[in-house]
C-alpha positions in Angstrom: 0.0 0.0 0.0 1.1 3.5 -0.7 1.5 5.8 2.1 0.8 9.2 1.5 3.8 11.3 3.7 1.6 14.2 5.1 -1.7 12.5 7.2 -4.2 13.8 10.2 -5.1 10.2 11.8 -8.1 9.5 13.4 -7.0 10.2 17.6 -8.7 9.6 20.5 -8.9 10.2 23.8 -7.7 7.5 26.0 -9.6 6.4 29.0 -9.0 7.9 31.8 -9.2 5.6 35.0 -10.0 6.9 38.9 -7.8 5.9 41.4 -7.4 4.5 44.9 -6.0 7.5 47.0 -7.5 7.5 50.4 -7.7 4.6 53.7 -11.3 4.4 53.0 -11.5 2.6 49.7 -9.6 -0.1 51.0 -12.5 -2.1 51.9 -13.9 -1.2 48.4 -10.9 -2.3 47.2 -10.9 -6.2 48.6 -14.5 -6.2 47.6 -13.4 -5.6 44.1 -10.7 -7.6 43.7 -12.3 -10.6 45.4 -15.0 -9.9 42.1 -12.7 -10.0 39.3 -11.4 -13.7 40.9 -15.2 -14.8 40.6 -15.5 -13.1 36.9 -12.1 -14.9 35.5 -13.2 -17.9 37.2 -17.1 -17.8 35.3 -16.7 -15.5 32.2 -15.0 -14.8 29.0 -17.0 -12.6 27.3 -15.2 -9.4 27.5 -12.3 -8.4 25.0 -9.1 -10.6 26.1 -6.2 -8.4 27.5 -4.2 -8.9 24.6 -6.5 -6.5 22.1 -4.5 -3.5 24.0 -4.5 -1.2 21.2 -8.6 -1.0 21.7 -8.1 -0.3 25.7 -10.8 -2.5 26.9 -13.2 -0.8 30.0 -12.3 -1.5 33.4 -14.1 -4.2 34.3 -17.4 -3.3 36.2 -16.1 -4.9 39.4 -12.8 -2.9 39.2 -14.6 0.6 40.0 -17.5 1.5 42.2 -20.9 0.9 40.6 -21.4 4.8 40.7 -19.0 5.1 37.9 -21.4 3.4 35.5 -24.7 3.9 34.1 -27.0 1.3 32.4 -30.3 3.3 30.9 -32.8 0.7 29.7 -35.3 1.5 27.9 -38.3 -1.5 27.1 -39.7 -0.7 23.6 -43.5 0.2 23.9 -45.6 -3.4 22.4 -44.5 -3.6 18.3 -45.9 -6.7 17.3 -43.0 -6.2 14.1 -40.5 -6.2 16.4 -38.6 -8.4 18.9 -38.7 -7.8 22.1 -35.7 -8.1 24.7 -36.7 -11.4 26.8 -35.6 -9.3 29.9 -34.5 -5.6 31.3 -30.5 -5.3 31.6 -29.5 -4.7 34.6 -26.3 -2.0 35.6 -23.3 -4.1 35.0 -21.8 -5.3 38.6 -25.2 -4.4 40.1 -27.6 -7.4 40.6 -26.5 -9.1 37.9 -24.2 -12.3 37.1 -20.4 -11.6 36.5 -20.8 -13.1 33.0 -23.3 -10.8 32.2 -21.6 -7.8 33.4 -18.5 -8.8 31.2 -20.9 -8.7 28.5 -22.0 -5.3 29.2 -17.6 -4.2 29.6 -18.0 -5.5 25.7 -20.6 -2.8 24.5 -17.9 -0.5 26.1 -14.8 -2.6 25.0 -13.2 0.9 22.4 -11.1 0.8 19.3 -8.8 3.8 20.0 -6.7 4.9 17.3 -2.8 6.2 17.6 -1.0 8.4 15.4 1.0 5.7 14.6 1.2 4.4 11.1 1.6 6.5 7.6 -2.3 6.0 6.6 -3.3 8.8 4.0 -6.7 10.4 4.4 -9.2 11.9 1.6 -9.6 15.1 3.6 -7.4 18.6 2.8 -8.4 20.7 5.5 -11.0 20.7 8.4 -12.3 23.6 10.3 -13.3 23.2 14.1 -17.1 24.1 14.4 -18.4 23.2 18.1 -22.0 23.3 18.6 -23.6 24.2 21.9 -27.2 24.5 21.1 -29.7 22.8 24.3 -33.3 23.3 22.3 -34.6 22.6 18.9 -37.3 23.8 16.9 -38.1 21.0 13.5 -40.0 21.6 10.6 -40.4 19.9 7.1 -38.5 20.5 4.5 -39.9 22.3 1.7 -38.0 21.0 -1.2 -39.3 20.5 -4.3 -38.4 17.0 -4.6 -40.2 16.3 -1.7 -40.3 13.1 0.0 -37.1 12.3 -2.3 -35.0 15.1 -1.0 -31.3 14.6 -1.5 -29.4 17.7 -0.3 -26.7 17.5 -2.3 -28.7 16.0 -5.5 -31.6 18.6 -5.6 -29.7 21.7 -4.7 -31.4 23.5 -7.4 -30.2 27.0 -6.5 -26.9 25.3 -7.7 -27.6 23.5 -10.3 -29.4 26.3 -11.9 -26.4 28.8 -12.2 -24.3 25.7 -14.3 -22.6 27.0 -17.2 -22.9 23.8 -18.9 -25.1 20.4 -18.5 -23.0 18.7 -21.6 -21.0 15.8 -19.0 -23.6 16.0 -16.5 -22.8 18.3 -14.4 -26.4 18.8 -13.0 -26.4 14.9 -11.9 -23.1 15.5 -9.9 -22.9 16.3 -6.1 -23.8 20.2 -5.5 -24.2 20.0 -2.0 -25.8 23.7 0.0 -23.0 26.0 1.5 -25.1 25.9 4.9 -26.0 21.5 5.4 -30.4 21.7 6.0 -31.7 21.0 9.3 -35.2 20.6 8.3 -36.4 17.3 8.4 -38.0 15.4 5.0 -41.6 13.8 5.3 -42.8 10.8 4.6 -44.5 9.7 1.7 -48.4 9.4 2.4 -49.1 5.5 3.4 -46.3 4.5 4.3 -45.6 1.3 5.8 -42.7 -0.8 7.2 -41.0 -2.1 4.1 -41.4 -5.8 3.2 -38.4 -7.3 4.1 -35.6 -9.8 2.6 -36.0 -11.7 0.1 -39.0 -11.2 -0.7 -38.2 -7.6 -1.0 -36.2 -8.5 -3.7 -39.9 -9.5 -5.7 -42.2 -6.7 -4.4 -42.2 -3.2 -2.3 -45.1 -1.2 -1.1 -46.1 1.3 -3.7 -47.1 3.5 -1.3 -43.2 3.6 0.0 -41.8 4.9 -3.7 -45.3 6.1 -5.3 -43.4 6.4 -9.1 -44.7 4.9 -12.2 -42.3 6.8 -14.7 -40.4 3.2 -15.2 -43.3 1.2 -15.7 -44.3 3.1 -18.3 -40.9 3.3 -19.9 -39.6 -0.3 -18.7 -42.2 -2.4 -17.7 -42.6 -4.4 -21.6 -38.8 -5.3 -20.2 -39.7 -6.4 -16.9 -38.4 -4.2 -15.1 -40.8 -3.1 -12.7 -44.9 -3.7 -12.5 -47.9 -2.1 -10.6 -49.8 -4.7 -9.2 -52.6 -3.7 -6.4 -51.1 -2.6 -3.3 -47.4 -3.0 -4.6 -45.0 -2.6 -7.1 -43.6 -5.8 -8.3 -39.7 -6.7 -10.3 -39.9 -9.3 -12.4 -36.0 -9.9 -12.3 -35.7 -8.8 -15.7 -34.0 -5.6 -17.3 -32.9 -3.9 -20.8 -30.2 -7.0 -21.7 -32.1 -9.3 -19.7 -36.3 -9.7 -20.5 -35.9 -13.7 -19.4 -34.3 -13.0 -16.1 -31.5 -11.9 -14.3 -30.3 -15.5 -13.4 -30.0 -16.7 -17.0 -28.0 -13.5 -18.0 -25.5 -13.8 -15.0 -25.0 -17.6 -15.9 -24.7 -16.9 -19.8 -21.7 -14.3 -18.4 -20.6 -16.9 -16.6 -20.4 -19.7 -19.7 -18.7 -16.9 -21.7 -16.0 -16.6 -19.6 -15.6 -19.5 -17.0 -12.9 -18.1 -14.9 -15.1 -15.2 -13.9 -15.8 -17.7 -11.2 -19.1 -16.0 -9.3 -18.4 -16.3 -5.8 -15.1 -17.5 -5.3 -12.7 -15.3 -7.9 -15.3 -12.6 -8.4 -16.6 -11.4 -5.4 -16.8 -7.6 -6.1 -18.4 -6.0 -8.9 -19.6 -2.5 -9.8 -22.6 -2.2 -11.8 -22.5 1.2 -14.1 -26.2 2.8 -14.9 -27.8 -0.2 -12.5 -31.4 0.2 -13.4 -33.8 -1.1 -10.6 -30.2 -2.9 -9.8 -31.8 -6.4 -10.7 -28.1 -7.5 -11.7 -26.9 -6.9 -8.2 -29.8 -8.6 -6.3 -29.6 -11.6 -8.4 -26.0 -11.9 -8.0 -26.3 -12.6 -4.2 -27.6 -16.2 -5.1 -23.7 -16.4 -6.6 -22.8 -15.1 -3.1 -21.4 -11.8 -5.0 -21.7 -8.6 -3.8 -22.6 -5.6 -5.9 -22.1 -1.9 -5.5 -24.6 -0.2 -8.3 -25.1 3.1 -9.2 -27.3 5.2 -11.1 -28.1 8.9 -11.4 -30.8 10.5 -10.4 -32.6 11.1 -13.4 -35.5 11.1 -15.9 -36.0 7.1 -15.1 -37.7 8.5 -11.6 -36.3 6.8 -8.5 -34.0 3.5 -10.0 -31.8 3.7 -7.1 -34.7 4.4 -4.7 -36.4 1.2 -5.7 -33.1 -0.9 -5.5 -32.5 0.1 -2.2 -36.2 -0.8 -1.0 -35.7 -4.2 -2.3 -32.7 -4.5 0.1 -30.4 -4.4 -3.1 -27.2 -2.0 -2.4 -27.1 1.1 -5.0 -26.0 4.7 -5.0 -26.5 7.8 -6.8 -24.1 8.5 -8.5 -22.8 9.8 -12.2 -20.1 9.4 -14.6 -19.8 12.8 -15.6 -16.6 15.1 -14.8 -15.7 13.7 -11.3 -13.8 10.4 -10.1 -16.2 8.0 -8.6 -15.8 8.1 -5.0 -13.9 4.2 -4.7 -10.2 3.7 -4.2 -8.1 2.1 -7.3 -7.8 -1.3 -8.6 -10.4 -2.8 -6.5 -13.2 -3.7 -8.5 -13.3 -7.7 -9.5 -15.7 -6.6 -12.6 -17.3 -4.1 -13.8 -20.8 -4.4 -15.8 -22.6 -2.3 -17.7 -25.6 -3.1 -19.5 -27.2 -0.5 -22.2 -25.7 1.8 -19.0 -26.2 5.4 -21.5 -22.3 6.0 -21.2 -20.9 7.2 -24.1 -17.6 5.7 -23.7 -15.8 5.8 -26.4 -15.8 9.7 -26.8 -13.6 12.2 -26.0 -10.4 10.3 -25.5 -12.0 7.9 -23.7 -12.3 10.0 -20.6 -15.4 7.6 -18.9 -13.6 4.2 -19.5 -10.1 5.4 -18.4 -12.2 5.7 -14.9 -13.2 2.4 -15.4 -9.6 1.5 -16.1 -8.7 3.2 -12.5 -10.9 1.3 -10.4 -10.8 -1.9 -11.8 -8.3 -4.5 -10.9 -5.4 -5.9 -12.6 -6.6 -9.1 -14.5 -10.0 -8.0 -13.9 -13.1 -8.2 -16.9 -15.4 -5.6 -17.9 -18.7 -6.6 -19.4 -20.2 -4.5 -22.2 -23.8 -5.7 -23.0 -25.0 -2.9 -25.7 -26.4 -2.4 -29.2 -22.9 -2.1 -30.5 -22.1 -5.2 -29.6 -24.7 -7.5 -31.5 -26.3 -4.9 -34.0 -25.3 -3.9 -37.0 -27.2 -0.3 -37.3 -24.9 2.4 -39.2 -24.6 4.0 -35.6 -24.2 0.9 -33.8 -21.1 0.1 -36.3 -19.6 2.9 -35.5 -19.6 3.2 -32.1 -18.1 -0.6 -31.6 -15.3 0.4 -34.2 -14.5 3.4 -31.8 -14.8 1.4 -28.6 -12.4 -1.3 -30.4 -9.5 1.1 -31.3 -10.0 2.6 -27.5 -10.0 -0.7 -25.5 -6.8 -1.7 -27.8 -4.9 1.6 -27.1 -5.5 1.2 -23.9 -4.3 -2.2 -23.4 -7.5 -4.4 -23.0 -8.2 -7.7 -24.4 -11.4 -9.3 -25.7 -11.6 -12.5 -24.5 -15.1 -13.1 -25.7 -17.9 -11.7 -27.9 -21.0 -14.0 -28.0 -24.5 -13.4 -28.8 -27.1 -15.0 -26.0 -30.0 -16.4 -28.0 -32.6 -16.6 -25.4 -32.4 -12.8 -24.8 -31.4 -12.2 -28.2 -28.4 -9.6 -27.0 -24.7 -9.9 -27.1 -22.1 -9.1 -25.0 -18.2 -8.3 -25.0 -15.9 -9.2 -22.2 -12.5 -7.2 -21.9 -9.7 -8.2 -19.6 -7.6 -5.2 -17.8 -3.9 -6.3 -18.4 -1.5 -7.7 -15.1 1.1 -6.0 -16.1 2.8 -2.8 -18.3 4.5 -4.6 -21.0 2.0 -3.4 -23.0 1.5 0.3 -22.0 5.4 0.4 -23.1 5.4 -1.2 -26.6 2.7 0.7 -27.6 3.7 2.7 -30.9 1.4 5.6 -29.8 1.1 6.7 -26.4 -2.4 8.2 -26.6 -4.4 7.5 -24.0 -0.7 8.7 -22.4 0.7 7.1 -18.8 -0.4 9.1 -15.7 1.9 11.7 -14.3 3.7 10.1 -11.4 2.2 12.7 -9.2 -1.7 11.5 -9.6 -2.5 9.9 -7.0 -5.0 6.8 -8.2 -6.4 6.5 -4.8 -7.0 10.2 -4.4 -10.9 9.9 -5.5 -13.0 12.6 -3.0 -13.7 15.8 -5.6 -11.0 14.7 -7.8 -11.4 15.3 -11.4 -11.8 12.8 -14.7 -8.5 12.6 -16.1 -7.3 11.1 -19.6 -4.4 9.1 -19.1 -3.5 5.1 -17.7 -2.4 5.0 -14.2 1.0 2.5 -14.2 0.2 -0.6 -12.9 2.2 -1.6 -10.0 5.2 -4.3 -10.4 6.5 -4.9 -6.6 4.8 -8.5 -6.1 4.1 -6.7 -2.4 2.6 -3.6 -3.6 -1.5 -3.7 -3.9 -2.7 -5.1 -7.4 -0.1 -6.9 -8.2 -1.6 -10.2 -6.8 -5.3 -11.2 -6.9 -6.9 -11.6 -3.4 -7.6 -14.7 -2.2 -10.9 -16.8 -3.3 -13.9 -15.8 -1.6 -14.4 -16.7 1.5 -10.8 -17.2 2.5 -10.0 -13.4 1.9 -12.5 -12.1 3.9 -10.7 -13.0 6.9 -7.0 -13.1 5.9 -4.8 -10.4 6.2 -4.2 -8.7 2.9 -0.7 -9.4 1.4 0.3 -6.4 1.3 0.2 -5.3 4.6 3.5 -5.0 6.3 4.5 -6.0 9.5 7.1 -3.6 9.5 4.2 -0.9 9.3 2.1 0.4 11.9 -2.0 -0.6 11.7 -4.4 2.3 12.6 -4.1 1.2 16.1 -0.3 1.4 16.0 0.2 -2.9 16.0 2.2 -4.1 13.0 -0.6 -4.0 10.2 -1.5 -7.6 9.7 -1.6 -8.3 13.8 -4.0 -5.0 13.4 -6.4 -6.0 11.5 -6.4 -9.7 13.0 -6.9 -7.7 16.6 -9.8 -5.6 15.0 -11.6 -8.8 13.3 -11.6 -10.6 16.2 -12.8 -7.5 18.6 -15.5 -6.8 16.2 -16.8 -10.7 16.0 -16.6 -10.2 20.1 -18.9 -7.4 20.3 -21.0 -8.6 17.8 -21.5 -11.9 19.3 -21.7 -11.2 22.7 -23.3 -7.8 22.7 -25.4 -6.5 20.0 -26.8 -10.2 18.8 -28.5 -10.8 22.4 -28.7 -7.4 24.3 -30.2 -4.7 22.1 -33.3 -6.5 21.2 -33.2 -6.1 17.8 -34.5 -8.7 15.2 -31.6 -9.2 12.8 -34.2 -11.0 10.5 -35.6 -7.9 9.2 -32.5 -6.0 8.8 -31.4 -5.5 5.7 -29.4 -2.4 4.6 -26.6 -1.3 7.0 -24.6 1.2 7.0 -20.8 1.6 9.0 -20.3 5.4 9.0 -16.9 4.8 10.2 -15.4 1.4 8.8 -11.4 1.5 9.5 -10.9 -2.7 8.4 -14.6 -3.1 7.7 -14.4 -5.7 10.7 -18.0 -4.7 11.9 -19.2 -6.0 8.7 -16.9 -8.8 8.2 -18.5 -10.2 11.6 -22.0 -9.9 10.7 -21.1 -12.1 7.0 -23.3 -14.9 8.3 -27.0 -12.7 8.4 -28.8 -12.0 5.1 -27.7 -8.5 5.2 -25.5 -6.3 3.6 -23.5 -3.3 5.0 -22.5 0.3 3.4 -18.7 0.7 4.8 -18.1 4.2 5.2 -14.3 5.7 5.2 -14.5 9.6 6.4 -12.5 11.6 4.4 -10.5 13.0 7.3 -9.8 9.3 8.7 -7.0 6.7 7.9 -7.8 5.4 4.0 -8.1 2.0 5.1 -11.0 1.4 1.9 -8.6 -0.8 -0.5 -8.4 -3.2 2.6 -12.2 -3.5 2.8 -12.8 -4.4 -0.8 -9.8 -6.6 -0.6 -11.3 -9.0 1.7 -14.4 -9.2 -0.3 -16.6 -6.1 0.9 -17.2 -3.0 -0.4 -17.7 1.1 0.2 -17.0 4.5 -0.2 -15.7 7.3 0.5 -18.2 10.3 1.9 -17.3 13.5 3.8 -20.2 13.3 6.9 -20.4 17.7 6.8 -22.6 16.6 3.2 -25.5 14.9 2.7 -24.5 10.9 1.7 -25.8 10.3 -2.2 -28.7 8.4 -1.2 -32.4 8.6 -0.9 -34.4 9.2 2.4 -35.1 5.9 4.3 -33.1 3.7 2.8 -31.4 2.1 5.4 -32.6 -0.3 8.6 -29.6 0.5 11.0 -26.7 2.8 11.3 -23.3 2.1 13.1 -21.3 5.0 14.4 -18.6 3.8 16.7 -16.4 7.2 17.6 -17.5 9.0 14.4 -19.7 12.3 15.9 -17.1 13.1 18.5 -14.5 13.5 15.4 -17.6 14.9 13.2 -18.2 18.1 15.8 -14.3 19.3 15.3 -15.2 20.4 11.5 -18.6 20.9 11.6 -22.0 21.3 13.5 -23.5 18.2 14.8 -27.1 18.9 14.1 -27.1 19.0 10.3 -25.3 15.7 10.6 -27.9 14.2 12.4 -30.6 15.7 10.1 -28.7 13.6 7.8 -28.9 9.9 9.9 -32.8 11.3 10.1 -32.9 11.4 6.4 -31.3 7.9 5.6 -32.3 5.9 8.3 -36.0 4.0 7.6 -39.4 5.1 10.2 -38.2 2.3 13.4 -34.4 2.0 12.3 -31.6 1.9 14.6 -29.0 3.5 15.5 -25.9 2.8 17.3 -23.7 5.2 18.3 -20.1 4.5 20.4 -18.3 7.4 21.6 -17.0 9.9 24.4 -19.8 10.5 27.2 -20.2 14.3 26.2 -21.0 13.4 22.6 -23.5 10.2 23.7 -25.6 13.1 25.6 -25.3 15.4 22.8 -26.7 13.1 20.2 -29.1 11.5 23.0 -30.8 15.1 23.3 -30.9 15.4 19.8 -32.7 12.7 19.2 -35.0 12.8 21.8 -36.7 16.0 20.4 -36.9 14.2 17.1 -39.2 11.7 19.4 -36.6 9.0 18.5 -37.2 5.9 21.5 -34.1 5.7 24.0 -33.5 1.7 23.6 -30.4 1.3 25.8 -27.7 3.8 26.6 -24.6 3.4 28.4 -21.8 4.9 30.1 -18.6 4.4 32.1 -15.1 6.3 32.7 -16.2 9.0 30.2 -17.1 6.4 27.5 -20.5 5.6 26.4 -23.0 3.3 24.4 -26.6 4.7 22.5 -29.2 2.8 20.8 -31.9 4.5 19.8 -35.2 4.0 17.4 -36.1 6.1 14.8 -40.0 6.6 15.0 -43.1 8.0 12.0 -43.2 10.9 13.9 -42.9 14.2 11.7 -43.6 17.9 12.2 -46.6 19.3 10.9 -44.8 23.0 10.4 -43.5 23.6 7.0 -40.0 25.7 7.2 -39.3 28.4 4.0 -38.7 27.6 0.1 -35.3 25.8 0.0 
């Protein structure tokens, strides 16, 4: 991995631990230690001693009780939710040692050093504190409504564009001051349906839009039927069925390997993102992305079939993913116009996918033989050439009656050198190909790297083996983000996150993990949180901060995937999209560059009517986001506190205000 020499890691305060200073503890003191011989005798749920660099909690019976506080709050009766069999008791206090250790887990931090030469996306970051005590809500008033995407819809912005020719009005504009109004719901809506047979129906009521049945539904795209809308599986290359098309790929190219060589693809101009849902039968996962356009809501209705998507646009920005980590990239009829203007679009394509890795062009030019259609293939044939890419395969599938064209990124730069013309030209050593936050398209090939222990030079591992081996790249003669040696790192994060997982939020939250579906990890580091929750039909957003260590090449190199996302903006997603959010020492770092409120607005906006939240952090910021949410008549699940460090789950409820704030 390439370290970048000038970074601002991600440092926290350490725990700070009372001591024993005065003849009348002592008692206290052989009470205490008499405990922690009963808990070592009967538990070992909490985090072993030797995860140091996360500076496990004191164990409960190490400190008074006052020094802890255990906030439970019993949902009111949901018959679609689970309820906690039992209240949880303060840790230490009426309840057994095993079960306090449990609670010294919820606690059990991941501390960061400044240790370790980890890049970040950020350039600069003002200090903003907030000390606001009251709040006053109203709804936005946004013309997009119930769709409202700050950063999408900023129409003020968009308006004053000199030029719509690369879509500029599709990119991210996002509002000088972030909105603290709140969106509203769409009328009649319900819970969503949840996984899989999300995947096959959705409440209408939840995305009212009928724009793509009328322009998609003769391809089976989407269908009103009664009460709901319903997805055939099918899409533009793909009438039959999304299964057929992924094996046909497949037989086209057998060392594709779904599942175990491919594990991570990108799908460019998604659609309803039927690709990607139907790929998690081949136990891939899919990152899609779509803009938000004139076909009204695509990524809206992937997401509320629990199928991961984006907005997002090829246009004149870098697509916010690191380099060389993408297994494949598809695109079918995706409306990019690749093979103009030097190639500009595909050369991004180039960047993020990895050496040895296919892209998949299913389009007109590939099968038809229209005067335009002719053209267009002859362009895209001289630009794949020039810039080193093989066609492995051209075949026509004859139950859909399309064809498809499968080009293989090269391993190597033997190529880049004997090429008689060097047009697209090599990259200037100076760009960065990881640098991806507000970084603009350029035309030129990035080197490829030829140190066997430099990132890309090797494929990863078959899935499922890489998801928990270190990468090979990682040093031990590096520091981690925690300051180990890198591998040991993210070995000690794996393991601390399986821990938690296991013996914390599994059992003592109350939440039914069957109808979770779309998760988010605002702040990823390893992507160990998701790593440990690879066994539930669910899938989890990782979210690198700019301003943190750029740890996101690691995550997609054990077989996950994310993005890169600066939490002062709105994310590029719709409202209500995801079941639970996972903030582990993310706001307290968040309130040093800008104000908390708007950023909580933002979890408001993202987070689905009785979603979860989970937020890990200092004590200060746990009551900050705590009253915050409380006047947004979110429901207090569980919080918890000790030595300055604190735990907060909370439910997001229907409630909305009925005051309507000023034209946006």
């Amino acid at each position: 991995m390439a370290f970048g020499g000038h970074t601002r890691l991600d440092v926290r305060r350490p725990q700070h631990h009372s001591s024993c200073c005065s003849s009348s503890t002592a008692v206290a003191l052989f009470v205490a230690l008499a405990l922690v011989a009963v808990w070592m005798a009967s538990s070992m749920l909490a985090t072993p001693a030797d995860l140091s660099p996360f500076q496990p909690t004191p164990l409960p019976s190490q400190n008074p009780p006052s020094t802890a506080r255990m906030d439970y709050h019993p949902p009111p009766v949901n018959h679609h939710q689970q309820q906690p069999a039992e209240q949880i008791a303060e840790p230490g206090v009426g309840m057994p040692p095993a079960e306090a250790g449990t609670q010294a887990e919820l606690l059990t931090e991941t501390t960061t050093t400044d240790q370790g030469p980890w890049p970040t996306q950020a350039k600069a970051a003002d200090s903003n504190k907030e000390h606001t005590a009251s709040y006053t809500w109203k709804l936005c008033n946004a013309e997009a409504g119930a769709d409202y995407i700050p950063c999408l819809d900023n129409l003020q912005a968009i308006n004053k564009l000199r030029s719509t020719k690369h879509y500029e009005h599709r990119e991210r504009h996002c509002p000088q001051h972030p909105p603290t109004c709140l969106v509203l719901l769409p009328e009649g809506y319900k819970n969503p349906i949840t996984w899989p047979k999300s995947r096959d129906q959705i409440w209408y009521n939840n995305v009212p839009h009928t724009k793509l049945v009328e322009y998609k539904g003769h391809q089976n795209w989407v269908k009103v039927s009664g009460e709901f809308l319903t997805f055939p599986g099918g899409g533009t290359q793909f009438k039959h069925g999304a299964l057929h098309y992924i094996d046909f790929i497949q037989e086209a190219k057998k060392d594709m390997a779904w599942g175990k060589r491919t594990r991570v693809v990108l799908d460019v101009g998604c659609g309803v993102a039927s690709f990607g849902g139907y790929l998690f039968d081949r136990d891939v996962l899919t990152m899609s992305f779509a803009p938000k356009d004139e076909h009204e809501a695509q990524v809206q209705f992937a997401l509320e079939r629990g199928i991961p998507a984006i907005s997002a646009v090829m246009g004149t920005k870098r697509l916010p993913f690191p380099s060389r980590v993408f297994d494949v990239v598809h695109c079918a009829r995706c409306r990019v116009p690749w093979h103009i203007e030097g190639g500009k679009l595909l050369l991004e394509l180039d960047r993020l996918l990895r050496p040895g890795g296919y892209f998949v062009w299913s389009a007109t030019p590939v099968y038809q033989k229209l005067p335009e259609d002719v053209e267009i293939w002859e362009a895209m044939s001289t630009l794949t050439r020039s810039m080193c890419w093989k066609m492995v395969n051209k075949v026509k599938d004859r139950v859909n009656r399309v064809g498809i064209a499968i080009f293989r990124k090269p391993i190597d730069n033997g190529c880049y050198e004997a090429r008689s013309a060097a047009n697209p030209p090599l990259c200037e050593e100076y760009d960065d190909p990881d640098a991806a936050w507000n970084i603009s398209l350029q035309s030129c090939v990035h080197r490829l790297p030829v140190d066997p222990v430099i990132r890309g030079s090797q494929w990863p591992e078959e899935w499922p083996l890489r998801l928990q081996k270190p990468p090979y790249w990682l040093k031990n003669s590096e520091s981690g983000v925690y300051g180990k040696p890198a591998p040991e790192d993210f070995q000690a994060d794996y393991k601390h996150w399986k821990q938690v997982i296991s013996n914390s939020y599994m059992n003592d939250l109350g939440i039914d993990w069957s109808a979770v579906r779309n998760v988010m990890d605002m702040k990823a580091v390893y992507g160990g949180f998701a790593a440990a929750l690879r066994d539930h039909k669910l899938w989890v957003m990782n979210v690198i901060p700019i301003d943190s260590p750029d740890t996101l090449a690691i995550i997609y190199e054990r077989g996950l995937f994310g993005l890169y996302h600066d939490w002062c903006e709105s994310f590029s997603t719709y409202p209500r999209t995801y079941d639970l959010l996972h903030a582990n020492h993310l706001f307290s770092k968040i309130k040093k560059r800008c104000k908390l409120v708007p950023v909580i607005v933002e979890v408001d906006r993202i987070l689905r009517p009785e979603g979860r939240l989970i937020v890990r952090d200092s004590l200060e910021t746990i009551n900050e986001v705590e009253s915050i949410v409380k006047s947004l008549h979110w429901e207090v699940r569980m919080s918890y506190s000790q030595d300055n460090e604190g735990l907060l789950f909370v439910q997001k409820t229907m409630w909305r205000p009925n005051e309507v704030e000023a034209k946006l």
